[in-house]
VEXBAVO-916345 format. One record per atom (N, C-alpha, C): residue number from 1; atom name; z, x, y. Coordinates in nm, 2 decimals. Example, Ala and Ser with C-alpha at 12.3 -4.5 7.8 and 13.67 -1.06 7.14 Angstrom:
BEGIN
+-----+------+--------+--------+--------+
! pos ! site !     c3 !     c1 !     c2 !
+-----+------+--------+--------+--------+
!   1 !    N !   0.78 !   1.32 !  -0.57 !
!   1 !   CA !   0.78 !   1.23 !  -0.45 !
!   1 !    C !   0.78 !   1.32 !  -0.33 !
!   2 !    N !   0.71 !   1.28 !  -0.22 !
!   2 !   CA !   0.71 !   1.37 !  -0.11 !
!   2 !    C !   0.79 !   1.29 !   0.00 !
+-----+------+--------+--------+--------+
This chain:
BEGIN
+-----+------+--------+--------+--------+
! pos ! site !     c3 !     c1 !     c2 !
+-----+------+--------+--------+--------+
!   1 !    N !  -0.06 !   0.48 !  -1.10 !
!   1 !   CA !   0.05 !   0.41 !  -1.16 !
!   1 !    C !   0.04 !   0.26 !  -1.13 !
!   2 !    N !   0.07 !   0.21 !  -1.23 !
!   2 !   CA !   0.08 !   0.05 !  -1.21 !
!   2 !    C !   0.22 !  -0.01 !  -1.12 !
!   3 !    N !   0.22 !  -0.09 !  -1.02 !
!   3 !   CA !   0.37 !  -0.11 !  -1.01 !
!   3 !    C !   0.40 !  -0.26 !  -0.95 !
!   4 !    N !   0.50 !  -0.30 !  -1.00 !
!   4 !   CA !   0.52 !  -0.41 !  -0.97 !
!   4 !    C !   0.53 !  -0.48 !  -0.80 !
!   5 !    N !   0.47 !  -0.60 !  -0.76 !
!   5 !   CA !   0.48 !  -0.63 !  -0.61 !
!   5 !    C !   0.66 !  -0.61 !  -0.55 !
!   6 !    N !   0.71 !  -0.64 !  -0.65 !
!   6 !   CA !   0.82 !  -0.62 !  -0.61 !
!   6 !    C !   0.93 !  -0.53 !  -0.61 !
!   7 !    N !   0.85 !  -0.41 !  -0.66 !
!   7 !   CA !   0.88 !  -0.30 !  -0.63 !
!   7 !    C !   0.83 !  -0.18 !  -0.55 !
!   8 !    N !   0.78 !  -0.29 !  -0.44 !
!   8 !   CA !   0.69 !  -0.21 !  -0.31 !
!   8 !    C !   0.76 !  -0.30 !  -0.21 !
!   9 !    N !   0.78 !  -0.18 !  -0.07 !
!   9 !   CA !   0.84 !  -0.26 !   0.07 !
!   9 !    C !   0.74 !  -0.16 !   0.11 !
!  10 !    N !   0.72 !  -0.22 !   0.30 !
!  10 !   CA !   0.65 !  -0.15 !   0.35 !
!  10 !    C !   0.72 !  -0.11 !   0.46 !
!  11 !    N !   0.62 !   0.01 !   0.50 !
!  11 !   CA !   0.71 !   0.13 !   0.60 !
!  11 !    C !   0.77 !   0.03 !   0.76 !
!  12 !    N !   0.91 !   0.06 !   0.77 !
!  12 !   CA !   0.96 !   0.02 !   0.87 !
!  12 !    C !   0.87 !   0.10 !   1.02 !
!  13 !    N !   0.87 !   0.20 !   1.01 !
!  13 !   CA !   0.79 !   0.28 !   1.07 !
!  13 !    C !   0.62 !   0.27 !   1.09 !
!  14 !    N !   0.56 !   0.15 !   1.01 !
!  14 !   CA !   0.41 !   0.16 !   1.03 !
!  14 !    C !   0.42 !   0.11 !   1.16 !
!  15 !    N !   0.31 !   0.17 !   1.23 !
!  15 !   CA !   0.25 !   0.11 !   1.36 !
!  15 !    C !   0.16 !  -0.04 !   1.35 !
!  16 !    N !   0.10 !  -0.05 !   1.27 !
!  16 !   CA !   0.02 !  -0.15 !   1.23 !
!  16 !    C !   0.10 !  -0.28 !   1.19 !
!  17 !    N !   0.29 !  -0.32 !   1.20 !
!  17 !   CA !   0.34 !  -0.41 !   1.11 !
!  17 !    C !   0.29 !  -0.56 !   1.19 !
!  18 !    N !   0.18 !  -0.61 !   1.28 !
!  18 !   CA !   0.19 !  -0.74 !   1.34 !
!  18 !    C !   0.01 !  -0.75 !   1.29 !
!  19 !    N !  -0.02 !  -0.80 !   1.17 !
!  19 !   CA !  -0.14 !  -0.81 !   1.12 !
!  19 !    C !  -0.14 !  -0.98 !   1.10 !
!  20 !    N !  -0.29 !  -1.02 !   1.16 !
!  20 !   CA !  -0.28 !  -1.15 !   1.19 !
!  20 !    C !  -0.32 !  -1.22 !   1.07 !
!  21 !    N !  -0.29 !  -1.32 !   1.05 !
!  21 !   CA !  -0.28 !  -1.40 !   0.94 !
!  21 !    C !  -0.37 !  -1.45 !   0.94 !
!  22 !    N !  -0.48 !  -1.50 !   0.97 !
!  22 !   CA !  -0.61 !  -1.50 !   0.91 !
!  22 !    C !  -0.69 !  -1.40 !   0.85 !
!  23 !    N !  -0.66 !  -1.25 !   0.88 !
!  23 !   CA !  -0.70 !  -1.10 !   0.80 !
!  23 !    C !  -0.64 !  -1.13 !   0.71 !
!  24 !    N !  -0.53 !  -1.13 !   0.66 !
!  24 !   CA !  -0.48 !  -1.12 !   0.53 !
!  24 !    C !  -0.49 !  -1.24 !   0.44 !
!  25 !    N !  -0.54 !  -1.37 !   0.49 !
!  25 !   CA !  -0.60 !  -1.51 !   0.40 !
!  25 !    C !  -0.72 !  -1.43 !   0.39 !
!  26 !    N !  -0.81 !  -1.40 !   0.45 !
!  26 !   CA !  -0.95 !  -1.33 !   0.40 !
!  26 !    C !  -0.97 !  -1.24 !   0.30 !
!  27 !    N !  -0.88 !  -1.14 !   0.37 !
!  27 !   CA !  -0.87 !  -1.01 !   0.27 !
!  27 !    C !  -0.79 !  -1.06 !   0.11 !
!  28 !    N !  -0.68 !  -1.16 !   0.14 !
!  28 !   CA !  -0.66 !  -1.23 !   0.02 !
!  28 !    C !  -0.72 !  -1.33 !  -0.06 !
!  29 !    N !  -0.83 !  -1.39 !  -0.03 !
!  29 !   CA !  -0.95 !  -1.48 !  -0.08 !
!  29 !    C !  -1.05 !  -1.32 !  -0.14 !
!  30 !    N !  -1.08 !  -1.25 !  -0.08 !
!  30 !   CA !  -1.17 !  -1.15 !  -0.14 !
!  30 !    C !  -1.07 !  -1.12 !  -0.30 !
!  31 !    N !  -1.02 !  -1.08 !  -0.25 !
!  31 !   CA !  -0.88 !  -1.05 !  -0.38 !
!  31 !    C !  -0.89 !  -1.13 !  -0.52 !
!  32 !    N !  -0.89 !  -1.30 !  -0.44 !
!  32 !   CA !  -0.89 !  -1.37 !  -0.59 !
!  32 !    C !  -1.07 !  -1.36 !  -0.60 !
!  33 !    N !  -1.14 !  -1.36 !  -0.56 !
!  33 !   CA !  -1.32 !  -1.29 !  -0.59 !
!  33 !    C !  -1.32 !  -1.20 !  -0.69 !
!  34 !    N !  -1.28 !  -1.05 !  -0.60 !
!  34 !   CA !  -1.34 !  -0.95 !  -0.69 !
!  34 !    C !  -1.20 !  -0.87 !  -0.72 !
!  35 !    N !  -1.08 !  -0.89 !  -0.70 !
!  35 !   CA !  -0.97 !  -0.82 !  -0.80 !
!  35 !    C !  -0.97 !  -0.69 !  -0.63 !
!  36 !    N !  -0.82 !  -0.63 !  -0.71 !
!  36 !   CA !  -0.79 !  -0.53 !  -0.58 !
!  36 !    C !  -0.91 !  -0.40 !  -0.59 !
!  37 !    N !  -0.97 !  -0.38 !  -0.51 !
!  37 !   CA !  -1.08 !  -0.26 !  -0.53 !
!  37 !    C !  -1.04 !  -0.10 !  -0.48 !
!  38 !    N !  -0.92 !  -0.10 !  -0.38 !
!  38 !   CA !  -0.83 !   0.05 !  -0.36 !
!  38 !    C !  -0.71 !   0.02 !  -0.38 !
!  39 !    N !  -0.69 !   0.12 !  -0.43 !
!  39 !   CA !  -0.52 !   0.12 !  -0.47 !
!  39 !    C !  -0.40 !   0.12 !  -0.36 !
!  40 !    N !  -0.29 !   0.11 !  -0.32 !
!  40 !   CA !  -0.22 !   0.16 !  -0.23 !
!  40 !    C !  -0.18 !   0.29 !  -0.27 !
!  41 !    N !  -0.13 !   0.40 !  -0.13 !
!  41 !   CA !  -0.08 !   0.50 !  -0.16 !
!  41 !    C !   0.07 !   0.47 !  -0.13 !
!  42 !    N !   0.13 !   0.54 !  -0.16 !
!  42 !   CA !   0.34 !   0.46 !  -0.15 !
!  42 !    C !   0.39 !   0.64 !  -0.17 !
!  43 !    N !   0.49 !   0.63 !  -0.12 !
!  43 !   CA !   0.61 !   0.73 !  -0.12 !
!  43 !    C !   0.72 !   0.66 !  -0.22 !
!  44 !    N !   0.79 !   0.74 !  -0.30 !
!  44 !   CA !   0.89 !   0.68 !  -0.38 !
!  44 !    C !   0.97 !   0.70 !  -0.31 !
!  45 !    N !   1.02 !   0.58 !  -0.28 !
!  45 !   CA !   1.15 !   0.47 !  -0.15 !
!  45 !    C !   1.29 !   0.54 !  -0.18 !
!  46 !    N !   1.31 !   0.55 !  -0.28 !
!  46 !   CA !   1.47 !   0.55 !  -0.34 !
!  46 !    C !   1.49 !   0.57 !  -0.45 !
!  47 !    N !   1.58 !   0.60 !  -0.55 !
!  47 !   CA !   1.60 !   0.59 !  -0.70 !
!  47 !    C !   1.59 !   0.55 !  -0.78 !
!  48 !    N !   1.57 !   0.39 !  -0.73 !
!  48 !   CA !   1.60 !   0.27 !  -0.83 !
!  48 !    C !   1.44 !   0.22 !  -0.84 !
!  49 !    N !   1.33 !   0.31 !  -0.84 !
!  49 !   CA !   1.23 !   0.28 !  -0.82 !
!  49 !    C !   1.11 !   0.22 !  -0.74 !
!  50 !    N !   1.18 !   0.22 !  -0.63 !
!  50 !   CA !   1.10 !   0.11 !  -0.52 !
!  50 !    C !   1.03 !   0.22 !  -0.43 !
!  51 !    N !   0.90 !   0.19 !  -0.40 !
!  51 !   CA !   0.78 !   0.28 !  -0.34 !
!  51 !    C !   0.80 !   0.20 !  -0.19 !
!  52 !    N !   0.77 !   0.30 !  -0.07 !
!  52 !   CA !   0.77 !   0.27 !   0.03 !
!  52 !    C !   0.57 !   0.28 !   0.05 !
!  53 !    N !   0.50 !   0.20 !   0.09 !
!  53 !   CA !   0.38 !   0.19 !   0.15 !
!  53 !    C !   0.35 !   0.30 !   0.23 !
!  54 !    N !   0.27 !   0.42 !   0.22 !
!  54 !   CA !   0.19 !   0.48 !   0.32 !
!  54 !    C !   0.04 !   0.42 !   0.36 !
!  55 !    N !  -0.03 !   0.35 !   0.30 !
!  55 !   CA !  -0.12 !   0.33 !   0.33 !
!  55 !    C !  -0.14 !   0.18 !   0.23 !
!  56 !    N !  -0.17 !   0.09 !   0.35 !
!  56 !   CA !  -0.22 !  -0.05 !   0.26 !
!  56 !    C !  -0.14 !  -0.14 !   0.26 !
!  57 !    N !  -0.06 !  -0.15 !   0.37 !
!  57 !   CA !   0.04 !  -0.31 !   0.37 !
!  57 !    C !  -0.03 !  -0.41 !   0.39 !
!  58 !    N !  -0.19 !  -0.45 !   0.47 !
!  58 !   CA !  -0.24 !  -0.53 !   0.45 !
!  58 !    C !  -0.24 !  -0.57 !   0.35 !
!  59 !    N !  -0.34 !  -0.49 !   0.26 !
!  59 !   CA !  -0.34 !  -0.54 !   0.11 !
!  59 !    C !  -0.21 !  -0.58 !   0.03 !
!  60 !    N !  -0.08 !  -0.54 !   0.06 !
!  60 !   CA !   0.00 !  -0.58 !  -0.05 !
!  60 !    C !   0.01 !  -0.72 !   0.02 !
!  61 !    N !   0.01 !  -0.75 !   0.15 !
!  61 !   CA !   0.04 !  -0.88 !   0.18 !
!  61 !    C !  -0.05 !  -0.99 !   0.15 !
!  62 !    N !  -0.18 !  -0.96 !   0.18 !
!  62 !   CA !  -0.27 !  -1.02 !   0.11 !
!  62 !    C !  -0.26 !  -1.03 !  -0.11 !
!  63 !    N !  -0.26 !  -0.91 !  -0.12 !
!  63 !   CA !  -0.23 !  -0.94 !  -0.26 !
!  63 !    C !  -0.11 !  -1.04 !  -0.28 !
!  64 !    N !   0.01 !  -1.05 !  -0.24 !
!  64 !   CA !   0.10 !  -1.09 !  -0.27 !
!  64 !    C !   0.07 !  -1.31 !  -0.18 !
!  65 !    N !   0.01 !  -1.29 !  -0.12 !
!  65 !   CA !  -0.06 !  -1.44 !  -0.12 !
!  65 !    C !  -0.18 !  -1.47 !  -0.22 !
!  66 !    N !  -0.25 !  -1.37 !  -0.26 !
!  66 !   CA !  -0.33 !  -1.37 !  -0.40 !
!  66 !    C !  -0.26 !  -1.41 !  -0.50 !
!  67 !    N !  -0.14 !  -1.43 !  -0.54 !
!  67 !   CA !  -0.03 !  -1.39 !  -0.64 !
!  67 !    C !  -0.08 !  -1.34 !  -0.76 !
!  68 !    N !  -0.08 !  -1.19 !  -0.69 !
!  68 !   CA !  -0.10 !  -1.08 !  -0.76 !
!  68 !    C !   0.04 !  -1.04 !  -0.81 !
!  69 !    N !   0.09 !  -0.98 !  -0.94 !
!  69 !   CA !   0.21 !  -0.99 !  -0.97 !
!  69 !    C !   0.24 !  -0.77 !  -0.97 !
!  70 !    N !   0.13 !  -0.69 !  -0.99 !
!  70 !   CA !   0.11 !  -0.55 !  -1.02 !
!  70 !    C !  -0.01 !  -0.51 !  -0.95 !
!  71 !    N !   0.01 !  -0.40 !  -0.90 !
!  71 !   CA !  -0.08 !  -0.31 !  -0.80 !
!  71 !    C !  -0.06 !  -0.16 !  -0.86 !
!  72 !    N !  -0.20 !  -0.14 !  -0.85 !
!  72 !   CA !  -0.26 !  -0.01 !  -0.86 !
!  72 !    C !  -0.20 !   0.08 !  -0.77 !
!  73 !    N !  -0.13 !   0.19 !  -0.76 !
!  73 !   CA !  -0.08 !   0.28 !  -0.67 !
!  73 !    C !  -0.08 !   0.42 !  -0.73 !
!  74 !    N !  -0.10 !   0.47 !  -0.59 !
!  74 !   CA !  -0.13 !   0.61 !  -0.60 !
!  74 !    C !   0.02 !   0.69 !  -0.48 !
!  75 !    N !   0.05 !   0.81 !  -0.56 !
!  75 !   CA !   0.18 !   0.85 !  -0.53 !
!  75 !    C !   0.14 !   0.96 !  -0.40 !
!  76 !    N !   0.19 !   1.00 !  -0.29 !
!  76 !   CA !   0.16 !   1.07 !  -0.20 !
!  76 !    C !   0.18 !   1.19 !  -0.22 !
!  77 !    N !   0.33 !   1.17 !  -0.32 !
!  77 !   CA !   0.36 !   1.34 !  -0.37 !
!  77 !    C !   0.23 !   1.39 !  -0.48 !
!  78 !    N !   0.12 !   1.31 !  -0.54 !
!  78 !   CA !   0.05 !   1.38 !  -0.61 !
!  78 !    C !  -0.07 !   1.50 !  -0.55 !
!  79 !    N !  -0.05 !   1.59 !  -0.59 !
!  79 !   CA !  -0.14 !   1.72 !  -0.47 !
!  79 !    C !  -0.28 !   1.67 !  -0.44 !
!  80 !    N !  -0.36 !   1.56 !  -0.56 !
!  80 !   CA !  -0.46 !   1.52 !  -0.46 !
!  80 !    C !  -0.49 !   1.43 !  -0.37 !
!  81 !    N !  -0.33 !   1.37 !  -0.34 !
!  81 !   CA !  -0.35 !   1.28 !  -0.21 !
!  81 !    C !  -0.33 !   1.42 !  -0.07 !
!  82 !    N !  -0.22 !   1.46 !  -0.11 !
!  82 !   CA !  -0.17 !   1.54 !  -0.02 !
!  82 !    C !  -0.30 !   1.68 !   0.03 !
!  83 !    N !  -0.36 !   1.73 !  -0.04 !
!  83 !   CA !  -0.46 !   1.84 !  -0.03 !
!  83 !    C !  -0.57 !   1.80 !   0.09 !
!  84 !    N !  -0.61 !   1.58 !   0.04 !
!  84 !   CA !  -0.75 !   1.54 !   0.08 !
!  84 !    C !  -0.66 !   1.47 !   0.23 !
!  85 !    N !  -0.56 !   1.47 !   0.26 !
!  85 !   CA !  -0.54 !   1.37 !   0.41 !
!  85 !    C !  -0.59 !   1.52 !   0.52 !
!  86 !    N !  -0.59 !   1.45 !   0.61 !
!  86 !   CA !  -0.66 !   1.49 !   0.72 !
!  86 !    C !  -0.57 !   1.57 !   0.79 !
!  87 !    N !  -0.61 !   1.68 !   0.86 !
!  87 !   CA !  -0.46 !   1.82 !   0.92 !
!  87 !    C !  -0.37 !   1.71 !   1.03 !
!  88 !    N !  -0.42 !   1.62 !   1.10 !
!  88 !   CA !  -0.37 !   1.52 !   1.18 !
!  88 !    C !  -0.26 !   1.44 !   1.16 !
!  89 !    N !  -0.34 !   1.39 !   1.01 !
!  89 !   CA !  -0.23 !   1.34 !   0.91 !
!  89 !    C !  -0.12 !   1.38 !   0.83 !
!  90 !    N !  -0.14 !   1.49 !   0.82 !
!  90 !   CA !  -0.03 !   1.62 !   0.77 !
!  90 !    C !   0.05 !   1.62 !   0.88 !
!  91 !    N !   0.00 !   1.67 !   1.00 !
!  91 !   CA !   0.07 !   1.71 !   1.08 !
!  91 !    C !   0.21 !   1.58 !   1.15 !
!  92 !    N !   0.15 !   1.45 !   1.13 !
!  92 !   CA !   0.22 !   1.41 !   1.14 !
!  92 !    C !   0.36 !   1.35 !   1.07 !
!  93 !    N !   0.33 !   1.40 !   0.97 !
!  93 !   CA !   0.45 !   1.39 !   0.83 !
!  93 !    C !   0.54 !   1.48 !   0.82 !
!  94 !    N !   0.48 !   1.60 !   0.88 !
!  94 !   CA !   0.58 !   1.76 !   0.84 !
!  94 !    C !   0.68 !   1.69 !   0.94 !
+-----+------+--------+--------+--------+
């Protein structure tokens, strides 16, 4: 699904939230190069349509200094995200 930058936050909960700002100028110079090449995966946040980030806040933050306006996203509830994560990964969700 296509979704707008501004209707993505990312997980209060990621472990990873202090990513240094030269990674994400880079990873967002690659961006305006060759375009986003993985999608993010997101949980849908709430009602009103806003996706919480499972995977890929780098890239929305880099995208969003790209001024990238829509991102490619893939839903976690779809059974082939959920089938392919890792039992580690599972286990940590249940």
């Amino acid at each position: 699904m296509l979704v707008s930058v501004s209707r993505l936050a990312e997980d209060p909960n990621n472990s990873r939230s202090e990513i240094p700002g030269a990674e994400v100028e880079e990873h967002a110079e690659d961006i305006r190069l060759r375009g986003i090449l993985q999608p993010l995966v997101v949980h849908l946040a709430d009602g009103e349509g806003r996706h919480r980030i499972l995977f890929g806040a780098k890239r929305l933050r880099a995208a969003i200094r790209a001024r990238c306006r829509r991102f490619l996203s893939l839903s976690a509830n779809c059974p082939l995200i959920a089938t392919h994560r890792s039992p580690k990964a599972r286990s940590a969700t249940v």
